[in-house]
TORKOL-4160 file (C-alpha; in steps of 0.2 Angstrom, whole numbers, padded with zeros to 4 digits, m for minus):
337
<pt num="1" X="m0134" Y="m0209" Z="0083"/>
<pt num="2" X="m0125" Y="m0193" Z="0089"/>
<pt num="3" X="m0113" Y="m0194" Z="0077"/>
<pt num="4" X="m0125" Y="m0194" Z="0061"/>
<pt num="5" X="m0135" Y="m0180" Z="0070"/>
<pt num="6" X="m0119" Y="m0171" Z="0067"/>
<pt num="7" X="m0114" Y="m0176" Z="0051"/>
<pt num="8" X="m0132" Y="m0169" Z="0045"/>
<pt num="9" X="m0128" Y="m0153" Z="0054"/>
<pt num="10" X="m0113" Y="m0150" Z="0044"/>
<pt num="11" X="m0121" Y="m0154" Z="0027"/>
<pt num="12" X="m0134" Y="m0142" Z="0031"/>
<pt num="13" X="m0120" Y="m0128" Z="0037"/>
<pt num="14" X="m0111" Y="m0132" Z="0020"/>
<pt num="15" X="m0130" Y="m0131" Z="0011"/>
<pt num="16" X="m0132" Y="m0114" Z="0021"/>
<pt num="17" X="m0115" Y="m0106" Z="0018"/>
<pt num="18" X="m0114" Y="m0112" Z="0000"/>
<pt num="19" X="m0136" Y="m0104" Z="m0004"/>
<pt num="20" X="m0126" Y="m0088" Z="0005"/>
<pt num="21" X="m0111" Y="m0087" Z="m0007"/>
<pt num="22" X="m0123" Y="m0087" Z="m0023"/>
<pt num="23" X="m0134" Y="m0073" Z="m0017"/>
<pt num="24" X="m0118" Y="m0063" Z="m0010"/>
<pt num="25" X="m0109" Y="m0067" Z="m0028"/>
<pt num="26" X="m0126" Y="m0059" Z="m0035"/>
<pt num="27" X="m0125" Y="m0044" Z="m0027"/>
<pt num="28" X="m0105" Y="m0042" Z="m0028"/>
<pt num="29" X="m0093" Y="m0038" Z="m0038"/>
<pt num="30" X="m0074" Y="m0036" Z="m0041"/>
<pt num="31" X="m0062" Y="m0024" Z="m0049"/>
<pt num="32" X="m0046" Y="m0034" Z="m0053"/>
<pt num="33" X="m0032" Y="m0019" Z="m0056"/>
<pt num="34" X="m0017" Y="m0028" Z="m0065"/>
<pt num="35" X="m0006" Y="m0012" Z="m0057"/>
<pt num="36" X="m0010" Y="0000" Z="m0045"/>
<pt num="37" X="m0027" Y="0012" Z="m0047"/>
<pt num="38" X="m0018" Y="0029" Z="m0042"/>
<pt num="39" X="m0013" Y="0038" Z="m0056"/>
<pt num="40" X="m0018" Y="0026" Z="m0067"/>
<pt num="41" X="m0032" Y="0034" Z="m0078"/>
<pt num="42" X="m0038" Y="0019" Z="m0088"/>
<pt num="43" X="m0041" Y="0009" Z="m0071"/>
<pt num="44" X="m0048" Y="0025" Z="m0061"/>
<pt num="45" X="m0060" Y="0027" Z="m0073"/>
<pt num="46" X="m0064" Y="0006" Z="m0075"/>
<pt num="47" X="m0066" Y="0008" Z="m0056"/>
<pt num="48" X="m0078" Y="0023" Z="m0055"/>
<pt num="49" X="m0087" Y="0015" Z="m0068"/>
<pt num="50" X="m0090" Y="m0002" Z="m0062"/>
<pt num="51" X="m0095" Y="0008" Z="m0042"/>
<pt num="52" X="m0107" Y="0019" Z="m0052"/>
<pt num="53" X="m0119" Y="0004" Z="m0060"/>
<pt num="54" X="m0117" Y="m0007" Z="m0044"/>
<pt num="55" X="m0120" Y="0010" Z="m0031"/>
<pt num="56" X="m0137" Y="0010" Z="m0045"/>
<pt num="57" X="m0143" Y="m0006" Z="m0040"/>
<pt num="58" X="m0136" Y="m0008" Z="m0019"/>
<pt num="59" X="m0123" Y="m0018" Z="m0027"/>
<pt num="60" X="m0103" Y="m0020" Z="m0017"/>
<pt num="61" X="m0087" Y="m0019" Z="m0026"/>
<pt num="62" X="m0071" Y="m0027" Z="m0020"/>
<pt num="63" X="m0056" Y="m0018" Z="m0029"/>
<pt num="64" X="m0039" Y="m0029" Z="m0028"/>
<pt num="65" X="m0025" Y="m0021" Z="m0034"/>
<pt num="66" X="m0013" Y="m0035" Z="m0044"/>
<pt num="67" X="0002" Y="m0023" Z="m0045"/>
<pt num="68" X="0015" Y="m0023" Z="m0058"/>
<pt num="69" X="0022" Y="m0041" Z="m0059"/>
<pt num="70" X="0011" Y="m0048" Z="m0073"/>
<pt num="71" X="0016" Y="m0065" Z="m0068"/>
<pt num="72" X="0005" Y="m0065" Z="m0054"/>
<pt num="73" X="m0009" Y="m0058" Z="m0062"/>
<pt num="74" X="m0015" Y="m0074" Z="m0066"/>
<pt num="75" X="m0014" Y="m0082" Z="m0048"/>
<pt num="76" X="m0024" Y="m0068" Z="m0043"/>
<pt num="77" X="m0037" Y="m0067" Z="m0052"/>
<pt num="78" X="m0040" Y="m0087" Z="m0050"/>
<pt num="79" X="m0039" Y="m0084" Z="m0033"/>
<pt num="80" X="m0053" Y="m0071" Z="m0033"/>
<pt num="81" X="m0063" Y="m0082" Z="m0045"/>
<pt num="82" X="m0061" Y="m0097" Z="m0033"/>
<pt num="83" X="m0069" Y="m0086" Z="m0018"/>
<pt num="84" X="m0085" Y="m0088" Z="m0028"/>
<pt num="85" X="m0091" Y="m0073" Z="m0018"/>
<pt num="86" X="m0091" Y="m0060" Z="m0036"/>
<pt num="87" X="m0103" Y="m0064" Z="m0050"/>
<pt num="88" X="m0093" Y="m0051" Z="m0060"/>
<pt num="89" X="m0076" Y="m0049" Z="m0062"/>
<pt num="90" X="m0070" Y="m0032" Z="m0072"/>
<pt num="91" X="m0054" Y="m0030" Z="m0076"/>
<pt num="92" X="m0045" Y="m0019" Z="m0090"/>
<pt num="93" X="m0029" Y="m0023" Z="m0100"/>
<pt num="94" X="m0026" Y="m0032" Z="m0118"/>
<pt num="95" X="m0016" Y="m0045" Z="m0107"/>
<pt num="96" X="m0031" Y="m0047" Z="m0096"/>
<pt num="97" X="m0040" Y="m0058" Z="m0110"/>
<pt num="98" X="m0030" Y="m0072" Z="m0112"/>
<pt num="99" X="m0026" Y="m0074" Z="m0094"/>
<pt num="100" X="m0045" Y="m0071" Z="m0092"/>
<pt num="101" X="m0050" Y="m0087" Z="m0103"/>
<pt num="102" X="m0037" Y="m0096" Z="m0094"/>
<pt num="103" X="m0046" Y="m0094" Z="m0075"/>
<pt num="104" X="m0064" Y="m0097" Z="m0084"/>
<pt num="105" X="m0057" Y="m0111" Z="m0090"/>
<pt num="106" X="m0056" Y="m0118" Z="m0074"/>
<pt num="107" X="m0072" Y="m0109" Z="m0066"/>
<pt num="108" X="m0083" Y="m0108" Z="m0079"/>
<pt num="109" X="m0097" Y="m0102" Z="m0067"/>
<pt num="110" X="m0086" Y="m0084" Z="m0066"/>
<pt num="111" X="m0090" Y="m0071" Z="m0076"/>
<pt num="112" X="m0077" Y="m0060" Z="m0083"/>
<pt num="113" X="m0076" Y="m0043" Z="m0091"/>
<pt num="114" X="m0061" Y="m0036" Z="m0099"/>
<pt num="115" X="m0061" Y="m0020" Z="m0107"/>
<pt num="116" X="m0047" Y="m0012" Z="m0117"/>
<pt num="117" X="m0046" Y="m0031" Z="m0120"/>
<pt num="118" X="m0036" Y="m0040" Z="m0135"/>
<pt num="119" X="m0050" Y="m0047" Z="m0142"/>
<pt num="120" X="m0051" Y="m0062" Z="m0137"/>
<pt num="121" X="m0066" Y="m0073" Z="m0142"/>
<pt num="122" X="m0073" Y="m0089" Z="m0135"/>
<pt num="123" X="m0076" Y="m0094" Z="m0119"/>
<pt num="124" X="m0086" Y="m0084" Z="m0106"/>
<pt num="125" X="m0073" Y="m0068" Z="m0105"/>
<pt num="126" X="m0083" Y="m0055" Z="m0114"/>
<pt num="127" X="m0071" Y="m0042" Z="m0120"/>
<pt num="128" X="m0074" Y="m0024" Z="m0126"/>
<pt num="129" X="m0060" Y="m0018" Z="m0137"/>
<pt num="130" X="m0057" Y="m0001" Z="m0139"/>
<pt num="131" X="m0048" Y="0007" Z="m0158"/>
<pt num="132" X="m0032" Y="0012" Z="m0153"/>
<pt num="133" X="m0027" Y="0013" Z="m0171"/>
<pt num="134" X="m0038" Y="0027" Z="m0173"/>
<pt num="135" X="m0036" Y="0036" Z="m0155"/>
<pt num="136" X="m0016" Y="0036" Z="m0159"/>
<pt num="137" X="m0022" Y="0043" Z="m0177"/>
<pt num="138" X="m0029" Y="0057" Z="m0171"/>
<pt num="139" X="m0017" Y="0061" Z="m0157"/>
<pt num="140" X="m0001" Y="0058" Z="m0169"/>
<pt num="141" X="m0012" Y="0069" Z="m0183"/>
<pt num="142" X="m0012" Y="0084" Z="m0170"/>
<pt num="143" X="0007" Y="0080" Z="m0165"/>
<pt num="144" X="0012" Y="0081" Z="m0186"/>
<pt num="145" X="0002" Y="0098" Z="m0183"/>
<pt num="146" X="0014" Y="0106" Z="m0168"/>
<pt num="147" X="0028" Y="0101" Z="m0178"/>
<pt num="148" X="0027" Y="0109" Z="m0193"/>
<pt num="149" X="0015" Y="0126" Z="m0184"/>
<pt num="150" X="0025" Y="0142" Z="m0185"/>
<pt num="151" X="0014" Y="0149" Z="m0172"/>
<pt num="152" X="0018" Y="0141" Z="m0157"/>
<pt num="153" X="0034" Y="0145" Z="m0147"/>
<pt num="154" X="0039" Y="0129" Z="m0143"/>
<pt num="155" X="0039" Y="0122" Z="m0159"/>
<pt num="156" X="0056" Y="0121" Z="m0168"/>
<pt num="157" X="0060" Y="0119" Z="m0186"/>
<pt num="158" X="0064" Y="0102" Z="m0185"/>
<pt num="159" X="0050" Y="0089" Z="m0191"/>
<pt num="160" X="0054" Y="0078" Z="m0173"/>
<pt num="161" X="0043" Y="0072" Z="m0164"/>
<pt num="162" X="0044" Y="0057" Z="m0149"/>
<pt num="163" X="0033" Y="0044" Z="m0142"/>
<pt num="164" X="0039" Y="0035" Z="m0123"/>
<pt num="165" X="0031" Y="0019" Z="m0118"/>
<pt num="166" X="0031" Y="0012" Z="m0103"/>
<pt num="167" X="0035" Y="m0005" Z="m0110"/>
<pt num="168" X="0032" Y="m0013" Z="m0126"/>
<pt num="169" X="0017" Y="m0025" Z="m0127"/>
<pt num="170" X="0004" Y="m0030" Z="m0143"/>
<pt num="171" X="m0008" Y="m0015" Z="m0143"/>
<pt num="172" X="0009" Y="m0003" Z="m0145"/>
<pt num="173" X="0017" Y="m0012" Z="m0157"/>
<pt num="174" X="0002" Y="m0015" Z="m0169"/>
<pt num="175" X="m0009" Y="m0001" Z="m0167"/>
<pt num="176" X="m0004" Y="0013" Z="m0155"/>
<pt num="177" X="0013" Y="0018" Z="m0161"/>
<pt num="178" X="0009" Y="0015" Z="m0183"/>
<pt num="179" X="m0008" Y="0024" Z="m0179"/>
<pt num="180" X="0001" Y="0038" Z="m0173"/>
<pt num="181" X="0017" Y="0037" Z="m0187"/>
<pt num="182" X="0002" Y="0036" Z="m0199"/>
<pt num="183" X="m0008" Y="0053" Z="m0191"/>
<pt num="184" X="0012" Y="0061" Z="m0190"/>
<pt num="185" X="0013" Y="0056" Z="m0209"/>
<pt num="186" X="m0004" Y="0061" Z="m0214"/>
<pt num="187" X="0000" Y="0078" Z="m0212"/>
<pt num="188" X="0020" Y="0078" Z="m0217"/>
<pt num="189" X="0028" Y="0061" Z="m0225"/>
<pt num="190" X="0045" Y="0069" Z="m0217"/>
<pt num="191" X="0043" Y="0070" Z="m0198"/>
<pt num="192" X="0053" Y="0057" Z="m0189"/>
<pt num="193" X="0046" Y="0049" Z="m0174"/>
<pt num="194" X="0060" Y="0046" Z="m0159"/>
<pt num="195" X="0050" Y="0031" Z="m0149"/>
<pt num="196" X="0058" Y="0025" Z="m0132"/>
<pt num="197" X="0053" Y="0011" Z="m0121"/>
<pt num="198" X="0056" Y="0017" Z="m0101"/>
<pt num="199" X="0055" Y="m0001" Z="m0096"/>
<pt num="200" X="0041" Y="0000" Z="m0080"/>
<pt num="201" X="0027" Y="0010" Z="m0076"/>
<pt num="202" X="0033" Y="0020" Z="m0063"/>
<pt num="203" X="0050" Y="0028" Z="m0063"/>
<pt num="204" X="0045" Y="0046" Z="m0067"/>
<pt num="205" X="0065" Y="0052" Z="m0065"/>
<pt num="206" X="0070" Y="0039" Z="m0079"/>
<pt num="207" X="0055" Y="0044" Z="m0089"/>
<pt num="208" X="0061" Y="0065" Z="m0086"/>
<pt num="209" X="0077" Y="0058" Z="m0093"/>
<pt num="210" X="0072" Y="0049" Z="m0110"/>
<pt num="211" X="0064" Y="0065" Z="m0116"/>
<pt num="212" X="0076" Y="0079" Z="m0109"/>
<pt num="213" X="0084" Y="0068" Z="m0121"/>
<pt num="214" X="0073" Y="0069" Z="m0133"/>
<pt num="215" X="0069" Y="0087" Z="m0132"/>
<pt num="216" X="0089" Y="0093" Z="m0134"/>
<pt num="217" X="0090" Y="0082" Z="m0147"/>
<pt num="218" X="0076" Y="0094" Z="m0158"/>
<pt num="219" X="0060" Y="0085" Z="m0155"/>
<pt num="220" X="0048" Y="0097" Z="m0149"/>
<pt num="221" X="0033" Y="0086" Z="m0143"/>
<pt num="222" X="0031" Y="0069" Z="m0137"/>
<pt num="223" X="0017" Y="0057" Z="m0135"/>
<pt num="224" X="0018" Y="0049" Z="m0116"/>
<pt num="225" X="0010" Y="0032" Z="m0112"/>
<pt num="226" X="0021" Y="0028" Z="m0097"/>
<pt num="227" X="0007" Y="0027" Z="m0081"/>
<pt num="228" X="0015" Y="0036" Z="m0066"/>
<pt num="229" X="0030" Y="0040" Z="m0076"/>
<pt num="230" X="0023" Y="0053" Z="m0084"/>
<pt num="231" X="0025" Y="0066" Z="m0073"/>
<pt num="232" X="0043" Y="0065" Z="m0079"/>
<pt num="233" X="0042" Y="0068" Z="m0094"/>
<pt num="234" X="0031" Y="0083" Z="m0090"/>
<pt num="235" X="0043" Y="0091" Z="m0081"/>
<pt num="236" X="0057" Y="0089" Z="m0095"/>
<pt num="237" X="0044" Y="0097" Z="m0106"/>
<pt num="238" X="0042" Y="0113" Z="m0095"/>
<pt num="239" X="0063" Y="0114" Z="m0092"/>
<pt num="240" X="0064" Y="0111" Z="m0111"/>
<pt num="241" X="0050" Y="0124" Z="m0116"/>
<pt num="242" X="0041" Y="0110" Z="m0124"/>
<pt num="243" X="0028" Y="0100" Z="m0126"/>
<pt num="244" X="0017" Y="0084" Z="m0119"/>
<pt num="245" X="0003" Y="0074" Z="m0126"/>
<pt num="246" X="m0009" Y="0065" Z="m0116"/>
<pt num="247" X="m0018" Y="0048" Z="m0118"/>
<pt num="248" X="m0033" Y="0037" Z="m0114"/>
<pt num="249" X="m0037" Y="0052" Z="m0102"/>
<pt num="250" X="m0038" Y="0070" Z="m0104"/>
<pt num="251" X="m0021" Y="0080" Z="m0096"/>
<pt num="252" X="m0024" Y="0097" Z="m0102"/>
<pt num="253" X="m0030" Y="0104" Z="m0086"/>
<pt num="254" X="m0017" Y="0095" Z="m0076"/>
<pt num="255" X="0000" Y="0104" Z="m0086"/>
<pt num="256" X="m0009" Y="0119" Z="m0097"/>
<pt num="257" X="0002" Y="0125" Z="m0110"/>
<pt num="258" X="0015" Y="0109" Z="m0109"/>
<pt num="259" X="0000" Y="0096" Z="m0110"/>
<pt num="260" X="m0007" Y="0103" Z="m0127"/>
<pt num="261" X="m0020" Y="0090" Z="m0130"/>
<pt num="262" X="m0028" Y="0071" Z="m0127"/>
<pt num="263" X="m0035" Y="0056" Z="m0134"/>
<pt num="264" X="m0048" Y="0048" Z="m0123"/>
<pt num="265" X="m0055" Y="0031" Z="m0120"/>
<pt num="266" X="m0073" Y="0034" Z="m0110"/>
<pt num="267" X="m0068" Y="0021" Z="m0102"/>
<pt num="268" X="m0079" Y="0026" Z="m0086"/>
<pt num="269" X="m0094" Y="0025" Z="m0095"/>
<pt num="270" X="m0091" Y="0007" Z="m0104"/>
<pt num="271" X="m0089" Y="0000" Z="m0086"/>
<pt num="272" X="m0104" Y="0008" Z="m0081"/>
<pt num="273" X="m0112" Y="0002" Z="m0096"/>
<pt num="274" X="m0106" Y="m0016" Z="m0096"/>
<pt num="275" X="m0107" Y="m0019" Z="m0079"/>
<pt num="276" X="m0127" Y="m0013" Z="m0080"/>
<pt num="277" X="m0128" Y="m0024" Z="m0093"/>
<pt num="278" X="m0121" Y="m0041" Z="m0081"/>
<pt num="279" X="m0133" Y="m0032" Z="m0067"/>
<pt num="280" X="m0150" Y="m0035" Z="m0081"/>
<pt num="281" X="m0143" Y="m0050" Z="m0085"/>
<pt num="282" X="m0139" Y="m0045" Z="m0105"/>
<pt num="283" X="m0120" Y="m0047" Z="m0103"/>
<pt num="284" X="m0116" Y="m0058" Z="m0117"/>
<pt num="285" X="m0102" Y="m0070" Z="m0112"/>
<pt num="286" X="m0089" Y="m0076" Z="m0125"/>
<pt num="287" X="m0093" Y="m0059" Z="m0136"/>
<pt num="288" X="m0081" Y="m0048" Z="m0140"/>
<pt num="289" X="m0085" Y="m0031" Z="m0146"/>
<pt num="290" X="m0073" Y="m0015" Z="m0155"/>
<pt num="291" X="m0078" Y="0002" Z="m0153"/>
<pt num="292" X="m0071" Y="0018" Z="m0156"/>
<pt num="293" X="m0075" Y="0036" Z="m0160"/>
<pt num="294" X="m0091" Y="0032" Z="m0169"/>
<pt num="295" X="m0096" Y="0024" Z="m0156"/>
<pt num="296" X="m0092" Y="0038" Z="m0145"/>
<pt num="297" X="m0079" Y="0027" Z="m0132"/>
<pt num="298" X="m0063" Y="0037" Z="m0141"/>
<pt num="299" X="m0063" Y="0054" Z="m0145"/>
<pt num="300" X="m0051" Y="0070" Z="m0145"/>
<pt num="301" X="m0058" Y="0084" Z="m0134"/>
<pt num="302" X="m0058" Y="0101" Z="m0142"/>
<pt num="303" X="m0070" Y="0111" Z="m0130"/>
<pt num="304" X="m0058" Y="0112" Z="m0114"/>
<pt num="305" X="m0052" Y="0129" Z="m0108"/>
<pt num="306" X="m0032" Y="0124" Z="m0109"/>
<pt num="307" X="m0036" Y="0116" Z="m0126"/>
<pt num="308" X="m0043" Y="0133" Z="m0132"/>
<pt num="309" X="m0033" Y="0144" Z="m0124"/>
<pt num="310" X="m0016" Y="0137" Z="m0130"/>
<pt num="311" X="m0017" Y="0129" Z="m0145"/>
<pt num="312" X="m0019" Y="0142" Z="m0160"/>
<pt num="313" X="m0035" Y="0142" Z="m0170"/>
<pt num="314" X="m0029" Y="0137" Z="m0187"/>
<pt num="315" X="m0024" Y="0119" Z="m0177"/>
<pt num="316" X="m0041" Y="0118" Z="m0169"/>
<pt num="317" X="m0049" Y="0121" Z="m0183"/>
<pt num="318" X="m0041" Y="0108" Z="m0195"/>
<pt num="319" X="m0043" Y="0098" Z="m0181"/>
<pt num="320" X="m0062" Y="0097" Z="m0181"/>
<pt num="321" X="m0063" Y="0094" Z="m0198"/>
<pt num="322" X="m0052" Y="0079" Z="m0195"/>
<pt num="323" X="m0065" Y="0074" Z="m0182"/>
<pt num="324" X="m0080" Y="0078" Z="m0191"/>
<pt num="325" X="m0074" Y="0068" Z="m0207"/>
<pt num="326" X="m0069" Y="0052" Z="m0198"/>
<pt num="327" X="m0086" Y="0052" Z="m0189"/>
<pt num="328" X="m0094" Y="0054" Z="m0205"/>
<pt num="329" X="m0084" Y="0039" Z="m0210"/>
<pt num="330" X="m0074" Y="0048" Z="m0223"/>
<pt num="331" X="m0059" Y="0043" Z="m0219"/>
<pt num="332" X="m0053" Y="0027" Z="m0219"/>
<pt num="333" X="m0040" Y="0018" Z="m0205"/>
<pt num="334" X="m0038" Y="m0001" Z="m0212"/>
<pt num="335" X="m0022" Y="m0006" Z="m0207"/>
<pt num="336" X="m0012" Y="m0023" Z="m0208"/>
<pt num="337" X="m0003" Y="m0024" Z="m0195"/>
């Protein structure tokens, strides 16, 4: 008899601690990092996002940083899924979708969102997928302008310009690096871009040394998409005289005068978006959706004070035409990639 009183107290503890889990998983959330979140823009901003909506509504977040061996990306996400203590997992890289169906695959309770994702349909991973084609258009259509402008000092007569990736993975290869040879060649068919690969996202002496490089060898700005590392190239930059390029986030402020310009994701506000949206209960699982400048998610900023104060009038103003005519649709991007 005393044994059977205890194995009903036991089921009921399991009852109790499992109704406890579902309310928690309803009230919590988790930010999965596949890096680190320190100077790394696209994740601060997923992070801040994803903090602002849940703080809205009493919510917790849980931020796990998966750090940069992608191979264990996957274990660690299923790990957080099998926790069963997050009703949303956010996380933000195109690699992130596939790995994303994978763990729903196997806990098809979870709820994923991946934004910046690949997308990936199917399944319950809803991915939001931002037009890199077009952000790298508009940054390599102002980079094609520095090179061929006659009014800035660093600018040489060489049509050179460079782009350093951290390492090479889909998004670069089909959208990032021809949207921004087509932007270059939109303005002049003969600028040659220089594109290095540093390898990692991290090693900022490496990445100072690719575009020393680059700069003696006559480009005079390059496009940097190298996470932590781009400090580096910075500072070759301002030993060279040169010039930086920003992306996903807006430098100009941090390097005035070297970091000439930006194009953005607004990445902070689509967490905050999507996330309210799983909070209401509208998060549609298995969608995938694209959005770009139209939508307002990529942009180029033109109103900032370093942007202004450094880049000559004739560039901003052909700049804001470009702007205005792609947001009015007149312009066209379809590419086969």
């Amino acid at each position: 008899m005393r044994t059977k009183f205890l194995v009903v107290l036991v089921i009921i503890a399991i009852l109790m601690t499992s109704c406890g889990a579902d309310d928690d998983a309803d009230r919590s959330i988790a930010v999965f990092v596949p890096g680190v979140l320190e100077g790394s823009p696209t994740y601060e901003m997923m992070d801040a996002g994803v903090r602002a909506a849940a703080d809205a509504e009493g919510l917790t977040v849980k931020t796990v940083e998966g750090g940069f061996d992608q191979a264990s990306w996957k274990t660690q996400l299923q790990a957080l899924a099998s926790e069963g203590r997050y009703g949303l997992i956010v996380t933000s890289n195109p690699a992130m979708s596939e790995i994303a169906a994978a763990v729903v695959g196997d806990f098809p309770d979870q709820d994923i969102l991946v934004l910046d994702g690949s997308g990936l349909t199917g399944g319950l991973v809803t991915d939001l997928v931002y037009d890199h084609l077009e952000q790298a258009f508009l940054i390599g259509y102002f980079a094609g302008l520095v090179t061929t402008d006659t009014e800035l000092e660093g600018a040489n007569e060489q049509l050179k310009v460079g782009l350093i990736a951290g390492q090479e993975y889909p998004q670069m290869n089909r959208e990032i690096r021809p949207g921004y040879e087509i932007g270059l060649h939109t303005v002049n068919p003969d600028i040659a871009l220089e594109f290095r690969v540093l390898g990692n996202w991290y090693d900022a002496e490496k990445a100072r040394e690719l575009a020393a490089g680059l700069y003696e060898d006559g480009v005079d700005v390059i496009l940097t998409i190298a996470g932590g590392a781009n400090q580096g190239v910075v500072a070759a930059a301002k030993e060279a005289g040169a010039y930086v390029l920003w992306f996903d986030s807006d430098g100009t402020d941090q390097a005035p005068g070297t970091i000439l310009a930006s194009a953005v994701l607004d990445q902070d506000r689509a967490a905050e978006e999507w996330t309210r949206r799983w909070i209401a209960g509208e998060l549609e699982s298995g969608s995938s959706e694209k959005v770009g400048l139209g939508e307002g998610y990529v942009d180029f900023p033109t109103d900032g004070r370093a942007y202004r104060r450094h880049v000559p009038e004739s560039l901003r103003n052909e700049m804001d035409l470009l702007i205005e005519r792609m947001r009015e649709g007149s312009i066209s991007l379809d590419f086969d990639g």
